[in-house]
C-alpha positions as CSV (number, residue, x, y, z in Angstrom):
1,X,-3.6,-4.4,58.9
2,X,-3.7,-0.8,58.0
3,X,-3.7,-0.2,54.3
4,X,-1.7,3.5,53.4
5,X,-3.5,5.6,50.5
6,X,-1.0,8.3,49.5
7,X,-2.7,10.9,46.8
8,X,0.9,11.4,45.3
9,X,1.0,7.7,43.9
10,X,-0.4,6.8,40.4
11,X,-3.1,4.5,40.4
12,X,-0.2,1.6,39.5
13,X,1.3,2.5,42.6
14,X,4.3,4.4,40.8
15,X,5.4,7.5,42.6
16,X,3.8,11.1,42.0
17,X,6.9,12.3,39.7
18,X,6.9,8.8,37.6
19,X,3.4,9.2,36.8
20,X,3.3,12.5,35.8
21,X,6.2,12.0,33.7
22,X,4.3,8.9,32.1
23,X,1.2,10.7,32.2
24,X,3.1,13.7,29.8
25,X,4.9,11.2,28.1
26,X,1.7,9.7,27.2
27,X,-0.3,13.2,26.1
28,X,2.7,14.1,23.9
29,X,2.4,10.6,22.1
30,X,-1.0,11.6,21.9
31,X,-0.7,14.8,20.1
32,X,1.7,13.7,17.5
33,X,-0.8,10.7,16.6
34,X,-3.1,13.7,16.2
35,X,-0.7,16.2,14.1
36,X,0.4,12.9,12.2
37,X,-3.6,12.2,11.4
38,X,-4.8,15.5,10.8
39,X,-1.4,16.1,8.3
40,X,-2.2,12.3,6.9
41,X,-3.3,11.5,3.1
42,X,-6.7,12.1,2.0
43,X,-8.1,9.4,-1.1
44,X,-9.1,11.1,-4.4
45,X,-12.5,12.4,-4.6
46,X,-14.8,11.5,-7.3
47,X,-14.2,12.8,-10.8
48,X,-15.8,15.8,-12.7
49,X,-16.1,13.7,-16.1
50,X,-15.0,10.9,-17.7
51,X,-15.7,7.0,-16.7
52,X,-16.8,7.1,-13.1
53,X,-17.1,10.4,-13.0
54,X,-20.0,13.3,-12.0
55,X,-21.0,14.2,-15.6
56,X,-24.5,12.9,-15.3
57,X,-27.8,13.6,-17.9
58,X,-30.1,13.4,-14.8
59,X,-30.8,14.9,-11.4
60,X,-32.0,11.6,-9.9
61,X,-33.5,8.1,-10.3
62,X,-36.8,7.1,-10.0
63,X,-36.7,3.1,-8.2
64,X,-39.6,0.7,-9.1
65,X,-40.3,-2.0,-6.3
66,X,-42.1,-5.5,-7.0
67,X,-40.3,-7.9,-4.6
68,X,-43.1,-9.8,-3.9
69,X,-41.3,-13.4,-3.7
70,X,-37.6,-14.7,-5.0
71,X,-38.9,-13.6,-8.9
72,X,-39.3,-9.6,-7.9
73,X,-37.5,-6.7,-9.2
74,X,-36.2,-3.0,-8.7
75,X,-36.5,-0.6,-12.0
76,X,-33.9,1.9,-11.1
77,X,-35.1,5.1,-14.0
78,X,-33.1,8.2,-15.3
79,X,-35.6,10.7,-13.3
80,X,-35.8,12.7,-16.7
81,X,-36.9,10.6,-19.6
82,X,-37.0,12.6,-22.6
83,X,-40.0,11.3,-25.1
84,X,-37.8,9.1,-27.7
85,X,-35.0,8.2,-25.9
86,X,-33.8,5.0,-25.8
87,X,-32.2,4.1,-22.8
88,X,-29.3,1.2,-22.9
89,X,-30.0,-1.8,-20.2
90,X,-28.0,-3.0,-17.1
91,X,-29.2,-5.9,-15.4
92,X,-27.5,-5.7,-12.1
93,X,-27.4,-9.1,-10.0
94,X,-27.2,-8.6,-6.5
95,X,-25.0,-11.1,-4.1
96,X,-26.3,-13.5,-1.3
97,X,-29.0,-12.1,0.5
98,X,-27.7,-8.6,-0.4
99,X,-31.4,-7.7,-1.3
100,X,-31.7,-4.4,0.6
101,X,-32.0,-1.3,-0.6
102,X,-28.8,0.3,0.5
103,X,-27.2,-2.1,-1.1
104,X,-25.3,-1.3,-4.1
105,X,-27.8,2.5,-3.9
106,X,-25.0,4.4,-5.0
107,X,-23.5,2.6,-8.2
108,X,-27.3,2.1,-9.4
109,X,-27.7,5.8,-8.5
110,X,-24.9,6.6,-10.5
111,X,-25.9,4.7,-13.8
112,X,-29.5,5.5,-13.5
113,X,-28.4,9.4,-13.7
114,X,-26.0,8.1,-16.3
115,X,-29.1,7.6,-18.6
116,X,-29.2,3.7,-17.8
117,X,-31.9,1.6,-16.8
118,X,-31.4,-0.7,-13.9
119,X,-33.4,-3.6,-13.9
120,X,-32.6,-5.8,-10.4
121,X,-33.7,-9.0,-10.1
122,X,-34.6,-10.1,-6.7
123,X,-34.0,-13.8,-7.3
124,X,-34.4,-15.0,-3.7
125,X,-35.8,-15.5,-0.7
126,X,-34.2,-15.9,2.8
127,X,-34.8,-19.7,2.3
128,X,-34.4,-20.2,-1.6
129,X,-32.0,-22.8,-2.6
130,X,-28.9,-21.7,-5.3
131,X,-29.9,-24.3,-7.8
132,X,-32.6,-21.8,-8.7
133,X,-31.4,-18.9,-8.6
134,X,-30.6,-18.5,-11.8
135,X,-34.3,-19.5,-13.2
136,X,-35.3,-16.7,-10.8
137,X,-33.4,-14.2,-12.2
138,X,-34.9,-14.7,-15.7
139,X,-37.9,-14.7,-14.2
140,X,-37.8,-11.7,-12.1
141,X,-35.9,-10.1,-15.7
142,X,-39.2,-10.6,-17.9
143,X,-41.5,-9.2,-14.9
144,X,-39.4,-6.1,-15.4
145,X,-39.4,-5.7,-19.2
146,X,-43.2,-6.1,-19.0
147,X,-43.2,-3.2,-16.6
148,X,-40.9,-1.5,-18.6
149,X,-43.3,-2.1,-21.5
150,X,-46.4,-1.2,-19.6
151,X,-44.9,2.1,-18.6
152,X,-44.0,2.8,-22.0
153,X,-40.1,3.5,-21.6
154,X,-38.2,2.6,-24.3
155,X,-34.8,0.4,-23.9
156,X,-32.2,0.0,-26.4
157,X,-31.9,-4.2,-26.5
158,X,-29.1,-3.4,-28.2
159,X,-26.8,-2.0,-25.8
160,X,-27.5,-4.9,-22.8
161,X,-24.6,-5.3,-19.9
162,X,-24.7,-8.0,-17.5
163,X,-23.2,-6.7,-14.1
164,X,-22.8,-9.4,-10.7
165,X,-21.2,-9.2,-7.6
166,X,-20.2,-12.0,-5.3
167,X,-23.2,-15.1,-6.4
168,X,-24.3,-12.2,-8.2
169,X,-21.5,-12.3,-10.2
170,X,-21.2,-16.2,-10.3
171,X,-25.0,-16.1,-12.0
172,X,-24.0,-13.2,-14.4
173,X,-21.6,-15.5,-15.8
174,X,-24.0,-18.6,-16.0
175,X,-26.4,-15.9,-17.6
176,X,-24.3,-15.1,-20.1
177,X,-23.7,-19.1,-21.0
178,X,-27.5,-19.3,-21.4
179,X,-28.5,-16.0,-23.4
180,X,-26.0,-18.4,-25.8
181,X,-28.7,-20.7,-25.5
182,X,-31.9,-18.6,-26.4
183,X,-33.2,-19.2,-22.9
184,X,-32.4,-15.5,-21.2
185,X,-34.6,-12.8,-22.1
186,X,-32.2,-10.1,-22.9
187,X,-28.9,-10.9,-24.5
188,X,-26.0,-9.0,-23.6
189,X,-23.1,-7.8,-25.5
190,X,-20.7,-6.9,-21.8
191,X,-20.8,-9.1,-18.8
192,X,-18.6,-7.8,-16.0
193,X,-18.3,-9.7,-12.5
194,X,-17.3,-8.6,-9.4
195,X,-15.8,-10.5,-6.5
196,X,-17.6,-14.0,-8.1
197,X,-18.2,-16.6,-5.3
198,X,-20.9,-19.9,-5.7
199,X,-20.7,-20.0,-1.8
200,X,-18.8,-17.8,1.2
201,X,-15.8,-18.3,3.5
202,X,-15.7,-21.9,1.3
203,X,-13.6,-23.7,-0.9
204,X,-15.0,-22.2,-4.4
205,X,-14.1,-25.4,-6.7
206,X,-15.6,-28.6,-4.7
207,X,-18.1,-27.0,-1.8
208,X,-22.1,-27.3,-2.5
209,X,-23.0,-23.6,-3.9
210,X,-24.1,-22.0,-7.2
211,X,-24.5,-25.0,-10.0
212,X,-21.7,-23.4,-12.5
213,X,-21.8,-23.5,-16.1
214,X,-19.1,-24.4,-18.7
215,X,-17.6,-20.8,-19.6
216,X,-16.3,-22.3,-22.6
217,X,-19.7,-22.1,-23.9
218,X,-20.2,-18.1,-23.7
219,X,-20.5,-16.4,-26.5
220,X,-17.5,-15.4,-28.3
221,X,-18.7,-12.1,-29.2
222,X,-19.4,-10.8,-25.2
223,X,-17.2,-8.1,-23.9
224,X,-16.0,-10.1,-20.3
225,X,-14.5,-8.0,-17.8
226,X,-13.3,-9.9,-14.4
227,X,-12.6,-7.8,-11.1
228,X,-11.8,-9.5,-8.2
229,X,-10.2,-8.2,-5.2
230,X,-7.1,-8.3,-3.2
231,X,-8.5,-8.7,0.2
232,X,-11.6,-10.6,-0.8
233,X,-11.7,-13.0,2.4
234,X,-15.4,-13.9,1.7
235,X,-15.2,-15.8,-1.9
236,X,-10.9,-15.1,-2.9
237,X,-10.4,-15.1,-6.2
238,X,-10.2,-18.5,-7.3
239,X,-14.0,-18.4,-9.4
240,X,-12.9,-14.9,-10.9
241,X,-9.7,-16.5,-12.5
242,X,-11.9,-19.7,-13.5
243,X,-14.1,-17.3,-15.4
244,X,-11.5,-15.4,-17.2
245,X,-9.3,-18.6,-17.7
246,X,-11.9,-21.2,-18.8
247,X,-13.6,-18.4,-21.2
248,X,-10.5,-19.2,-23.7
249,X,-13.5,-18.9,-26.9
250,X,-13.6,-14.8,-26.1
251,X,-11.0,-13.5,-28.3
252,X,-8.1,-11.8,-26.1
253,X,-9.0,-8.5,-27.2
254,X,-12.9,-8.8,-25.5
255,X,-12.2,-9.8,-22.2
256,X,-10.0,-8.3,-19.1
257,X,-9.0,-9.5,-15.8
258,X,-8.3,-6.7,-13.3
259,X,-7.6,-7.1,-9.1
260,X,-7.7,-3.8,-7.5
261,X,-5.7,-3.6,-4.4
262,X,-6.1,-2.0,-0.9
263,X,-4.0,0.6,-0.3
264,X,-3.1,2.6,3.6
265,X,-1.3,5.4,2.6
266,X,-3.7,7.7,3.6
267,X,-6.8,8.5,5.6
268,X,-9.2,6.4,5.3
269,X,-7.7,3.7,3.7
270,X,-9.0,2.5,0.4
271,X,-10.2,-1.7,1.1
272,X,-10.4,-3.7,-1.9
273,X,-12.3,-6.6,0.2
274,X,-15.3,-8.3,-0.9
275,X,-17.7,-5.8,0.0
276,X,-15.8,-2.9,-2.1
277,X,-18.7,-3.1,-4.5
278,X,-22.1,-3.0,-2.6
279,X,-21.3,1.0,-2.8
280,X,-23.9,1.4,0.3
281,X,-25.2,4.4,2.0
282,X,-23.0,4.5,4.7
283,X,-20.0,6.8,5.4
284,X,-17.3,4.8,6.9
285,X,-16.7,0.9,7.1
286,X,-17.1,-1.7,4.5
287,X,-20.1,-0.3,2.8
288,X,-18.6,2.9,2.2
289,X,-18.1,4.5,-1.6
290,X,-14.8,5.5,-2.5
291,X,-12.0,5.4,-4.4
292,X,-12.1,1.7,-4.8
293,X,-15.7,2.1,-7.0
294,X,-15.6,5.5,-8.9
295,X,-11.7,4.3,-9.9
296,X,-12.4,0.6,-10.3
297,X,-15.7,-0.7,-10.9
298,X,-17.6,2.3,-11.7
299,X,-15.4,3.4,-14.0
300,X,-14.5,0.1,-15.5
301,X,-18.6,-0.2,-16.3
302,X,-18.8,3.2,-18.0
303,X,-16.0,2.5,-19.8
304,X,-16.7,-0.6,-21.1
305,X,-20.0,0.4,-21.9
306,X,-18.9,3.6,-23.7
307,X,-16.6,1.5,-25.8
308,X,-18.7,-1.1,-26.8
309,X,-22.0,1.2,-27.4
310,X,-20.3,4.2,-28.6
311,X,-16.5,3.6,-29.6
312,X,-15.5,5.7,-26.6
313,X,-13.0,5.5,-23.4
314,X,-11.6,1.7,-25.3
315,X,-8.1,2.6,-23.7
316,X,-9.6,2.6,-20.0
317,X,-12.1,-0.3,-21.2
318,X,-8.9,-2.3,-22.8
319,X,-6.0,-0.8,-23.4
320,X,-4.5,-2.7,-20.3
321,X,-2.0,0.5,-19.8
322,X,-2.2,3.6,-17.0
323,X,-5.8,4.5,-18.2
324,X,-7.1,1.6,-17.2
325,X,-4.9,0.3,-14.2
326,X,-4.6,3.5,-12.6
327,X,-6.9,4.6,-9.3
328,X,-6.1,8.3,-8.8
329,X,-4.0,10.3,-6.2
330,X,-4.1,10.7,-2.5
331,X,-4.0,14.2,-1.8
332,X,-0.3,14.0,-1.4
333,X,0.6,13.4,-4.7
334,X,0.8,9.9,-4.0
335,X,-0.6,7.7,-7.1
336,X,-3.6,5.0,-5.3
337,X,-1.8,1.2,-5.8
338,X,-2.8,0.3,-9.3
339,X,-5.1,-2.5,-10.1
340,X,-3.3,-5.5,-11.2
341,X,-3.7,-7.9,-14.6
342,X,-3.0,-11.1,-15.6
343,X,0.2,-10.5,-15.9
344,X,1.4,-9.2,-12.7
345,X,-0.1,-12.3,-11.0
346,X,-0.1,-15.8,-10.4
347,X,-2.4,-17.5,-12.8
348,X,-1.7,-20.4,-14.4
349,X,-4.2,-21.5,-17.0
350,X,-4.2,-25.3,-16.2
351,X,-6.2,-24.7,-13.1
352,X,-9.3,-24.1,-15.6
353,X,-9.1,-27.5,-16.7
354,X,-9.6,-28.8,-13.2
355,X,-13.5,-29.8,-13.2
356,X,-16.0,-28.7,-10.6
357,X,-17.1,-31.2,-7.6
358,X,-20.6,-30.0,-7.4
């Protein structure tokens, strides 16, 4: 059997005219899809000044490594460290195995030129179990104050925030229960947690994971701010709300709840996902910094900071209104979705009572 090749078919076996004519039909699609993308949205930029914003005090950080084992540390150091200064204290908790040190680079970049010093406890190891994670983390905090002490840079113990993200943030709040206790080694006066999970891609309430704490036994006088995030696939948001909803003893007025939200109106889109906050090195994916951190949880740090430390930027830290909710503009004009509070959502206050299966 002969088998006919004609040069005048399309490679479906269509005639000459029919491909063409999907072939053209095909390249205009093509072309709009470009027009459409290069004319799309683009997401706001950082700011010049204000919470989140560029106006930094110095040109760099200086990091300080001891990871030795699951009790190491990074010192993350204004570059420029005039003689006197007293520098106010962040103690940054990093999530499961998110030791590396892209991780997070550019938020601790950014409060490190803010005139902050990072300390990073490195509280595991690739085998470490969770019930000691939080023993770890004290331990790998008093290795860095003695560095800090040997090094002779002075810290303001005075102006202390407690920042976690994912187990990170699940251990910030445990923290903060024990520096109630006297058993933490810096006390702080703002705990903020970010996307709070004891375990991943798990059932937060009743699977094995981060021994919790009773919330209800934090400090009444810590300034608690709760992010979580709308696409958050890894952890949800069912420990965030059990934070903010169990923590009844904190006075309405010193403590927030706030969801940012994804948003695809423009080019790239803005992901409020789990790993919105690791604020990495890279330019595109995940990892990538954005609107989502210099609008949501950078700027909700530096406010709350400002406003507890120096009575500044209160109405982004809690005034619960546009100042706070609001994410900026894509370049259309278009405002970013706003983050979302208690009171847009679903959060009923009888799910605190329910009791952990651990």
């Amino acid at each position: 059997m002969k088998i006919r090749f004609d040069p005048f078919e399309g490679s479906s076996g269509e005639s000459y005219d029919a491909a063409v004519t999907s072939k053209r039909l095909l390249s205009l699609g093509l072309l709009v899809f470009l027009g459409c993308t290069a004319g799309s949205a683009t997401p706001p930029q950082q700011r010049e000044s204000g919470p989140g914003g560029k106006e930094y005090v110095a040109t760099d950080v200086d990091v300080i490594l001891d990871d030795d084992d699951s009790e190491g540390f990074r010192l993350y150091l204004p570059r420029e460290r005039p003689p006197g200064a007293r520098f106010p204290v962040v103690v940054f908790l990093h999530g499961y195995q998110s030791m590396g040190i892209d991780y997070y680079r550019w938020w601790l970049t950014h409060l490190g030129r803010r005139g902050v010093v990072v300390i990073f406890p490195m509280y595991m190891e690739r085998t470490t179990l969770p019930d000691v994670f939080a023993r770890n983390a004290i331990k790998g905090i008093e290795r860095a104050l003695d560095r800090i002490h040997e090094d002779g840079i002075s810290i303001n113990t005075d102006q202390v925030a407690y920042v976690g993200h994912s187990g990170g943030g699940a251990l910030a709040a445990n923290l903060a229960v024990h520096s109630g206790r006297g058993i933490v080694p810096l006390k702080p006066r703002i705990v903020l947690t970010t996307a709070a999970g004891r375990c991943m891609y798990c059932t937060q309430m009743r699977d094995p994971g981060i021994p919790m704490e009773n919330f209800a036994d934090m400090p009444r006088d810590i300034l608690l701010a709760v992010m979580a995030f709308s696409d958050d696939d890894v952890v949800g948001q069912e420990l965030s709300r059990r934070i903010f909803l169990e923590s009844s003893q904190i006075p309405g007025g010193r403590k927030i709840y706030l969801e940012a939200q994804s948003d695809e109106v423009g080019t790239p889109a803005l992901k409020a996902n789990h790993r919105a906050p690791a604020s990495g090195s890279s330019e595109s994916g995940d990892f990538v910094t954005d609107g989502v951190d210099w609008y949501g949880t950078w700027k909700m740090l530096d406010a709350l900071m400002g406003c507890e430390f120096e009575g500044k930027w209160c109405d982004v830290a809690l005034g619960n209104g546009d100042a706070q909710r609001e994410m900026g503009t894509w370049s259309d004009g278009t405002p970013v979705a706003r983050m979302k509070g208690p009171e847009d959502l679903d959060m009923d206050a009888t799910s605190a009572q329910d009791p952990f299966q651990l």
